[in-house]
Residue frames as qw, qx, qy, qz and C-alpha x, y, z in Angstrom:
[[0.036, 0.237, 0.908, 0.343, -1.62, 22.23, 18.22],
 [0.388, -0.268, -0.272, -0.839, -4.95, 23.52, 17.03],
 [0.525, -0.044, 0.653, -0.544, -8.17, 22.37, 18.87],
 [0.065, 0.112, -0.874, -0.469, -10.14, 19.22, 17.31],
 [0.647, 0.243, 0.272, -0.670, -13.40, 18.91, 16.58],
 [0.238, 0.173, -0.797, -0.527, -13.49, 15.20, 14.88],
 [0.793, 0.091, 0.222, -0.560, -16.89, 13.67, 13.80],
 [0.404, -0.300, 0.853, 0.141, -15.64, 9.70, 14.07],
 [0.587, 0.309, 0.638, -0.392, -18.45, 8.63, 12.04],
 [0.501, 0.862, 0.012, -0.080, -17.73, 10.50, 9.41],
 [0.257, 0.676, -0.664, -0.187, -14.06, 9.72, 9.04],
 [0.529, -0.118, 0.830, -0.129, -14.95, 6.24, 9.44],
 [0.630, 0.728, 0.188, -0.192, -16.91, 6.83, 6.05],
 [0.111, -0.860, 0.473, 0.154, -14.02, 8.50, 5.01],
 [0.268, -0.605, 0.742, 0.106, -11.53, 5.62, 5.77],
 [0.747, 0.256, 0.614, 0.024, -13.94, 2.58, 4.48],
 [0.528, 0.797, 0.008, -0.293, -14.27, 4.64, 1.10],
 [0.099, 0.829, -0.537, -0.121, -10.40, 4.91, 0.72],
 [0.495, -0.189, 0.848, -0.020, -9.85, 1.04, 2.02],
 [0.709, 0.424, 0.551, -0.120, -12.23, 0.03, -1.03],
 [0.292, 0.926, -0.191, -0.144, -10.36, 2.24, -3.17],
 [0.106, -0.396, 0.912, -0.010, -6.85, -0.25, -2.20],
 [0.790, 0.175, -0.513, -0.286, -8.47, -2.98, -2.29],
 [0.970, -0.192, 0.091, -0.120, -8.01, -6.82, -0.72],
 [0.054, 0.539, -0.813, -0.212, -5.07, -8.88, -1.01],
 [0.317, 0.245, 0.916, 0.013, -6.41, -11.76, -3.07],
 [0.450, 0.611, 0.535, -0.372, -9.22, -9.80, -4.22],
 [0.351, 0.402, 0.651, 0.539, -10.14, -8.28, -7.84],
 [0.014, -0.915, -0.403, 0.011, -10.83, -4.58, -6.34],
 [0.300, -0.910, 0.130, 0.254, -9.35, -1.31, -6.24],
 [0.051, 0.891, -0.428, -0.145, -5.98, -1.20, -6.54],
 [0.515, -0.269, 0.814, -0.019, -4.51, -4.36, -5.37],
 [0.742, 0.328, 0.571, -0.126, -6.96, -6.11, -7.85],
 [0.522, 0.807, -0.267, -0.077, -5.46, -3.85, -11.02],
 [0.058, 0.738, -0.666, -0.089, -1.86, -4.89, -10.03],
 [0.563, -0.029, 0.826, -0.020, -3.08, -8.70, -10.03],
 [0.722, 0.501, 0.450, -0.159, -4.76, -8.47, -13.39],
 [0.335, 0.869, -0.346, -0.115, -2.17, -6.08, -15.02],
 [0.526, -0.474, 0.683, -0.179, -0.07, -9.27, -13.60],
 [0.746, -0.035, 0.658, 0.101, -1.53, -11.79, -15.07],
 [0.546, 0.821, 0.129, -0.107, -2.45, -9.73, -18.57],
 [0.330, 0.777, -0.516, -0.141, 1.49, -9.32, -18.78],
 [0.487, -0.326, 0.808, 0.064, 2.60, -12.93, -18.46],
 [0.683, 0.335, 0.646, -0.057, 0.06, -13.84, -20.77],
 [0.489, 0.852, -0.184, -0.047, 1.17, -11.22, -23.53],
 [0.429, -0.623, 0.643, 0.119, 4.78, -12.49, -22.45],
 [0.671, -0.007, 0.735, -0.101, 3.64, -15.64, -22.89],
 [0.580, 0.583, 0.562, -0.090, 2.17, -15.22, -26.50],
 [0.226, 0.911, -0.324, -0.119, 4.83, -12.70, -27.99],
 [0.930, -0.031, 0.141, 0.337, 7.60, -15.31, -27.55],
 [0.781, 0.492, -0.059, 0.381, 10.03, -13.24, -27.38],
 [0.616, -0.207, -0.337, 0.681, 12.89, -12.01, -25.62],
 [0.070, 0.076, -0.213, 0.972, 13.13, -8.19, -26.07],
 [0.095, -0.536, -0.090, -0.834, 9.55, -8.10, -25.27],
 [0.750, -0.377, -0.486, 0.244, 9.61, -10.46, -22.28],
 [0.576, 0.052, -0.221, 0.785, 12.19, -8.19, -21.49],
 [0.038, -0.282, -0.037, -0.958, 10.54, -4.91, -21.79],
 [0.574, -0.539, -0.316, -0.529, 7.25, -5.65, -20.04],
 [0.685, -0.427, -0.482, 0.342, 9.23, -7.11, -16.95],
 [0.386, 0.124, -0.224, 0.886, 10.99, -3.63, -17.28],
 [0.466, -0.422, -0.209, -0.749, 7.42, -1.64, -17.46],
 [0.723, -0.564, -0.393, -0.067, 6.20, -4.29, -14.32],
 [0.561, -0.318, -0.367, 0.670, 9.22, -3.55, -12.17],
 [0.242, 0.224, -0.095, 0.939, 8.87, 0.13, -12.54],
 [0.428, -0.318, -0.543, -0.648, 5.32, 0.06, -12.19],
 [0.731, -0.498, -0.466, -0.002, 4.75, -2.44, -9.45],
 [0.447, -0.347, -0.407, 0.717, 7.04, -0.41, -7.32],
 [0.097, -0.277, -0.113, -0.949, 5.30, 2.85, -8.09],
 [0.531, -0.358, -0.239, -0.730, 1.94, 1.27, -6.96],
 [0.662, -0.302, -0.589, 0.351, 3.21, -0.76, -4.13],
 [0.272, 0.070, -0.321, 0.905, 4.44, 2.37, -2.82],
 [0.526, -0.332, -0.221, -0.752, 0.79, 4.07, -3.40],
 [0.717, -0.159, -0.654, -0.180, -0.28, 1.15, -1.89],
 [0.640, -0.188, -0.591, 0.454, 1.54, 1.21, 1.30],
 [0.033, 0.038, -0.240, 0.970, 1.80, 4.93, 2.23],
 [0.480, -0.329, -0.190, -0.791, -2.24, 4.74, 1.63],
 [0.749, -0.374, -0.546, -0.010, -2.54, 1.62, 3.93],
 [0.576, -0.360, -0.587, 0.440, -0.71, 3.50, 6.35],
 [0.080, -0.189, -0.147, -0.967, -2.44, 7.06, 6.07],
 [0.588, -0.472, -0.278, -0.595, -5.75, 5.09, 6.55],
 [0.646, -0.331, -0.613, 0.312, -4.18, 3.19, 10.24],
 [0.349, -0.020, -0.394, 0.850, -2.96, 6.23, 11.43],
 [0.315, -0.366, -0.329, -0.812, -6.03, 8.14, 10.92],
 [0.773, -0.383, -0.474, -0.179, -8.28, 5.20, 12.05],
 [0.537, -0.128, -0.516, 0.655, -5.49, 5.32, 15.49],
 [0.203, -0.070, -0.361, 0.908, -6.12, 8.85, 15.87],
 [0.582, -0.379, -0.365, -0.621, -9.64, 8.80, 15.64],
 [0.724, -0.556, -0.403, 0.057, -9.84, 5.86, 18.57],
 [0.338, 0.269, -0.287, 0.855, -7.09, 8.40, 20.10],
 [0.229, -0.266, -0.083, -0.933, -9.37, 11.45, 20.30],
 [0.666, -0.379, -0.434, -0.473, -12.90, 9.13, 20.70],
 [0.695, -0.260, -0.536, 0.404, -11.01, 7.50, 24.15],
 [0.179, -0.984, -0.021, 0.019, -9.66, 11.58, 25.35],
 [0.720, -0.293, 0.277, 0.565, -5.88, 10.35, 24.81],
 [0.389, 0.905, 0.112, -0.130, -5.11, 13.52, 22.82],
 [0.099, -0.645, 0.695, 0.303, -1.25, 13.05, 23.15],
 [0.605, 0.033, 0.785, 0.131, -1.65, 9.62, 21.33],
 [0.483, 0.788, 0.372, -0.089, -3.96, 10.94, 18.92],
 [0.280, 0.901, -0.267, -0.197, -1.51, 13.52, 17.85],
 [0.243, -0.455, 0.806, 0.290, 1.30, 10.98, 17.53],
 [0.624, 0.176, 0.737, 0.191, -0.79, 8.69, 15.57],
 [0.395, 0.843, 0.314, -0.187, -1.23, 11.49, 13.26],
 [0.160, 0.808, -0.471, -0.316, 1.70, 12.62, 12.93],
 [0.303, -0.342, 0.873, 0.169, 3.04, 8.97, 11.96],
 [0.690, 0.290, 0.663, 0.003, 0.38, 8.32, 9.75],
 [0.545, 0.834, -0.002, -0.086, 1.50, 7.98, 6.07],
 [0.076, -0.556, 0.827, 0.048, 5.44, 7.25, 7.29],
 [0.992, 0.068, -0.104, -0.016, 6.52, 4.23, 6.19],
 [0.624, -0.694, 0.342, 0.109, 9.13, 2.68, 7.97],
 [0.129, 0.686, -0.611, -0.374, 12.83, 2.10, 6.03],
 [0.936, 0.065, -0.327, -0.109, 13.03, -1.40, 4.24],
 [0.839, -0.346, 0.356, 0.222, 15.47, -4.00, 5.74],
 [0.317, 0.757, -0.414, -0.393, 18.50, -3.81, 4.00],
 [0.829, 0.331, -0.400, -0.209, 19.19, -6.66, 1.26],
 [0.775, -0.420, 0.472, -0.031, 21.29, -9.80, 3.08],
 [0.334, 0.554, -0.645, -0.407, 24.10, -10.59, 0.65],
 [0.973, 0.093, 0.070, -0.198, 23.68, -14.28, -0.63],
 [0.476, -0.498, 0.722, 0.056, 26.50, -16.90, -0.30],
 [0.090, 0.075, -0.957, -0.267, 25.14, -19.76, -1.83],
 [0.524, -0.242, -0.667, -0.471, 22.16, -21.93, -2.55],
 [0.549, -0.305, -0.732, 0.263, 21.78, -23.25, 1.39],
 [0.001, -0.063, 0.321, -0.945, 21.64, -19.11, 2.88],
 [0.035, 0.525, 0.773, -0.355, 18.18, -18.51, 4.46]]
């Protein structure tokens, strides 16, 4: 591994910028806040088209969508922990940590896989 020379201060800049850039859950910034308004903006065209094929088609356009920008969503939420880890890594002298939180930041871990469903009473 190269030598590091990080200025915390400045990827603390850095990381807020990006975090405002995602956004809140709940809130009405960033990202998060588009995929709640683009949210409600297609129920309410749903709503007001009455009708099936384009009920249909806009859930197809939200499901393709909302997993494109969940995904954005996540890999950037964990791009800016790992960072932010290997920053308090480095700023402590734990340089083996530091490099592991680096290299793990931006992995997202595998989903759970789906739990088949029985009936109406399964958890």
């Amino acid at each position: 591994m190269s030598a590091w020379n990080i200025l915390p201060s400045e990827v603390g800049g850095v990381l807020t910028t990006v975090a405002g850039h995602i956004g809140e859950e709940g809130g009405s910034e960033g990202l998060v806040g588009s995929m709640t308004s683009t949210e409600t903006l297609l129920t309410s065209i749903s709503g007001e088209a009455n009708s099936a094929p384009v009920s249909m088609a806009l859930g197809e356009f939200a499901e393709h969508n909302f997993g494109l920008m969940g995904d954005m969503a996540g890999v950037t939420v964990s791009a800016v922990t790992g960072a932010s880890e290997a920053t308090t890594h480095y700023v402590n002298g734990n340089l083996e940590m530091a490099a592991e939180a680096q290299q793990n930041a931006g992995v997202l871990p595998e989903p759970e896989p789906e739990r088949p469903v029985y009936g109406p009473h399964v958890p």
